[in-house]
C-alpha positions in Angstrom: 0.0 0.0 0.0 3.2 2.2 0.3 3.4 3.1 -3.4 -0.4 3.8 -3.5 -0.3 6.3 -0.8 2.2 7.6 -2.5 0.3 8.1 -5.5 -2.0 10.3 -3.4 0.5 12.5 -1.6 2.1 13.5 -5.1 -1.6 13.9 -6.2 -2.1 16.1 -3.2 1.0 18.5 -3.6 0.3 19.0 -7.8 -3.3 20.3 -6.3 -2.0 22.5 -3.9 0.8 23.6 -6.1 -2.5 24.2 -8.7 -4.3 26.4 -5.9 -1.4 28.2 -5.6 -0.9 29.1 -9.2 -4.9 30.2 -9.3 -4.4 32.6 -6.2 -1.4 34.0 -7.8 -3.4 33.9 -11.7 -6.5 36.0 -9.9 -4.4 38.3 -7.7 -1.2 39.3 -10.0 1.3 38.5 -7.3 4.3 37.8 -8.8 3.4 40.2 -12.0 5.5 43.1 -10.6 9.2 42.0 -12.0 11.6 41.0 -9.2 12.9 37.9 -7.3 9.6 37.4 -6.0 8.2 36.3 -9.7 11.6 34.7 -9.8 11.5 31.9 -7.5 7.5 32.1 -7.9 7.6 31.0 -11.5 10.2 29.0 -11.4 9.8 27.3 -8.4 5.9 26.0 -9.4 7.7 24.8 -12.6 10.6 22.8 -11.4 8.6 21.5 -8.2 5.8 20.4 -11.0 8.2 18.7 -12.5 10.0 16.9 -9.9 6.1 16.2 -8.7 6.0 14.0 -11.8 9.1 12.2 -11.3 8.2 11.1 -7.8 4.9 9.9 -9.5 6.7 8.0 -12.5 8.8 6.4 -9.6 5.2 5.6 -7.6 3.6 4.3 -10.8 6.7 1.7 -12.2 7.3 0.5 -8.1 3.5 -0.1 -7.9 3.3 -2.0 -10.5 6.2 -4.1 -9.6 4.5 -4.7 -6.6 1.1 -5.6 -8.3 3.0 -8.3 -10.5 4.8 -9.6 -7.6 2.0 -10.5 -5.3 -0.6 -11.6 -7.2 -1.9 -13.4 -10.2 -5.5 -13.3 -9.5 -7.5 -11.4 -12.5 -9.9 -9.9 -10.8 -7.7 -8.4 -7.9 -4.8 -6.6 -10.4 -7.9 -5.4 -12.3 -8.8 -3.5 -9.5 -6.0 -2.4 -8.4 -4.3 -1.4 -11.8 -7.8 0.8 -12.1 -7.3 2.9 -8.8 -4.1 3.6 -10.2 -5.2 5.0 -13.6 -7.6 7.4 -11.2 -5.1 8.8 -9.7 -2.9 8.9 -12.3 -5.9 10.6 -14.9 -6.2 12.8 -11.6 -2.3 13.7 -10.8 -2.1 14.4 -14.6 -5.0 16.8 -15.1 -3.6 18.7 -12.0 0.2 18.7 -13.6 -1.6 20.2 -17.1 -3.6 23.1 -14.6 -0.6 24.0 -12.6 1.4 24.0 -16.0 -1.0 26.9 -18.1 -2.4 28.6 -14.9 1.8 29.2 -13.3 2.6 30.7 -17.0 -0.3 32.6 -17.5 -0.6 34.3 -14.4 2.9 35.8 -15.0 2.3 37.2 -18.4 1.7 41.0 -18.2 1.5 43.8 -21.2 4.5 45.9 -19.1 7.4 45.3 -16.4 5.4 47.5 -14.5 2.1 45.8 -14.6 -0.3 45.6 -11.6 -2.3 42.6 -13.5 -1.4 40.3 -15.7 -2.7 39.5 -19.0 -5.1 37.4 -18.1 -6.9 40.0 -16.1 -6.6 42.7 -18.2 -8.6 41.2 -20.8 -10.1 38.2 -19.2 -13.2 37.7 -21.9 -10.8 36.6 -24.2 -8.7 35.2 -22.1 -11.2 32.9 -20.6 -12.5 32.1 -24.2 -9.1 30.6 -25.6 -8.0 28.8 -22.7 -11.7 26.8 -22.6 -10.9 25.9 -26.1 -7.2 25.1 -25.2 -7.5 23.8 -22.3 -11.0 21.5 -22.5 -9.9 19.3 -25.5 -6.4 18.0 -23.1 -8.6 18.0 -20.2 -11.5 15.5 -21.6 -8.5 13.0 -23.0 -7.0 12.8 -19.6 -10.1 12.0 -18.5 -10.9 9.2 -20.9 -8.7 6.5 -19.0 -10.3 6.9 -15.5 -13.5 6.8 -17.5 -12.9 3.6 -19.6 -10.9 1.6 -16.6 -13.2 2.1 -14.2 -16.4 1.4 -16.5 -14.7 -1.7 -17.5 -13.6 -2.9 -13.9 -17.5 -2.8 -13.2 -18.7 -4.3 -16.3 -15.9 -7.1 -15.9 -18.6 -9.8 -14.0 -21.2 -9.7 -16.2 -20.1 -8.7 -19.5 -16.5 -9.3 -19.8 -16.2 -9.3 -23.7 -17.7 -5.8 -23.5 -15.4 -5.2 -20.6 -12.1 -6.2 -23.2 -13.1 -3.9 -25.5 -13.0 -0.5 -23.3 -10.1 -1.3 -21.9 -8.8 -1.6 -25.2 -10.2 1.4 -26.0 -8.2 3.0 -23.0 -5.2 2.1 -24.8 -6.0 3.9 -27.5 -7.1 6.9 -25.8 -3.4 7.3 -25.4 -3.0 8.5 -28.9 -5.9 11.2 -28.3 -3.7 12.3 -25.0 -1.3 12.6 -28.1 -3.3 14.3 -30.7 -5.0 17.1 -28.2 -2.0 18.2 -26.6 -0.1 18.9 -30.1 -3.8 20.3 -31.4 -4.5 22.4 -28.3 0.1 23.9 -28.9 -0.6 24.7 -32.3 -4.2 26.7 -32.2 -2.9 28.4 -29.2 0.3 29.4 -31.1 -1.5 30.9 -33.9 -4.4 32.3 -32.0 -2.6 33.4 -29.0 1.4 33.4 -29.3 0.3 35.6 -32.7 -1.5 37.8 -30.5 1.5 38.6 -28.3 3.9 39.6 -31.8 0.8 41.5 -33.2 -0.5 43.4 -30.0 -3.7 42.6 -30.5 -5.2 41.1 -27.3 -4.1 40.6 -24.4 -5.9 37.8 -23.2 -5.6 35.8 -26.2 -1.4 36.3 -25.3 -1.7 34.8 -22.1 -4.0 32.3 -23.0 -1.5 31.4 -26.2 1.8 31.5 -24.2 0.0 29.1 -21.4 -0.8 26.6 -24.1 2.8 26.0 -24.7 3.0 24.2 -21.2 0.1 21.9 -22.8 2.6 19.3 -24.7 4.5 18.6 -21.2 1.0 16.6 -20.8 2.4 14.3 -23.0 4.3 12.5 -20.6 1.0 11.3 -19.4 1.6 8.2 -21.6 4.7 6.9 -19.1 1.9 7.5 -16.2 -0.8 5.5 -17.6 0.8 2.9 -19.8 2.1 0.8 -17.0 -1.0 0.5 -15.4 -3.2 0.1 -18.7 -1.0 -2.8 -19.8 -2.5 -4.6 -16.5 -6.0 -3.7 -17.0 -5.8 -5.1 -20.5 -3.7 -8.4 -19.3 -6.3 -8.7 -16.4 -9.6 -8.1 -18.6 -8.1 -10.6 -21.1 -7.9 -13.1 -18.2 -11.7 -12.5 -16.9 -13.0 -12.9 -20.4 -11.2 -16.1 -20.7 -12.5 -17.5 -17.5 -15.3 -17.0 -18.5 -15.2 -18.9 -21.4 
């Protein structure tokens, strides 16, 4: 149970981290340049990231431990799907922490009171739901398919197979939304930033950047989706 708990402590600190980065997004902290904004921005960026490395570490020892102490179908199934929820979880919170740090310390001046997201926040809040929702609803899509399957896995363990193959796959949409989400934010919002012409589609823009570090999702869920696919195989064929 080690590892597992400490799947839920990394989870914990990316959320706070994330609360953090809002408070500082809605307030305009660390938009004033000086050391503050230094070890601000930089510190929510390199503790995200060593967050992440604690959690790979978490994820390949738990697994480890799955495979070693049990054989049982039914039991790995369950316990490779609590993983992928807080994995799906840990990851949306890494993407959040990601945009919300570099947005919140975008502003149109050195001298700036309020960031760009504040300054124009109609726009602002308009690109990022298009830049941020795609990512968010494929990180999703594992906990969604894993745990549906887990439950469907008594009684209709062909249909069972098939999400969790399905889950797999999702992998590629991780893939596909994060590069989609980098590129319309580059032309719709990095543009902006060159051209002058809105602020909050800047910060919105510049944030989306941070999207394709979501792509190291894969080595988060891949370890435990190769289990729930092993495992549903194994139902289905006792079932047989």
């Amino acid at each position: 149970m080690l590892a597992m708990n400490r799947l839920g402590l990394w989870t914990t600190l990316v959320l706070l981290g994330l609360a953090f980065a809002v408070v500082n997004l809605f307030t305009g902290w660390t938009v004033p340049a000086g050391p503050a904004a230094i070890v601000v921005v930089l510190g929510l960026f390199g503790a995200s990231l060593a967050l992440f490395g604690a959690m790979l570490i978490a994820v390949i020892r738990d697994r480890r431990w799955i495979v070693a102490h049990s054989s049982d179908a039914r039991w790995v199934l369950a316990r490779a799907s609590r993983g992928v929820r807080w994995c799906s979880l840990f990851a949306i919170g890494f993407c959040l922490l990601l945009f919300a740090n570099c947005t919140g310390n975008i502003s149109p001046s050195s001298n700036a009171q309020v960031s760009n997201a504040i300054q124009d926040p109609t726009r602002f809040w308009t690109l990022t739901a298009a830049l941020l929702a795609p990512l968010l609803l494929a990180l999703l899509m594992p906990l969604v398919m894993t745990s549906t399957a887990e439950r469907l896995a008594t009684g209709r363990p062909q249909a069972a197979r098939r999400l969790g193959l399905l889950a797999m796959w999702s992998m590629a949409v991780v893939v596909a939304a994060a590069l989609l989400t980098v590129v319309i934010g580059f032309f719709l919002g990095v543009s902006a930033c060159a051209f002058g012409t809105s602020a909050g589609y800047c910060a919105a823009g510049t944030g989306s950047i941070m999207n394709l570090l979501s792509v190291g999702a894969l080595a988060l869920f891949l370890p435990y989706l190769l289990l729930v696919t092993w495992a549903l195989a194994r139902v289905e064929a006792g079932r047989a």
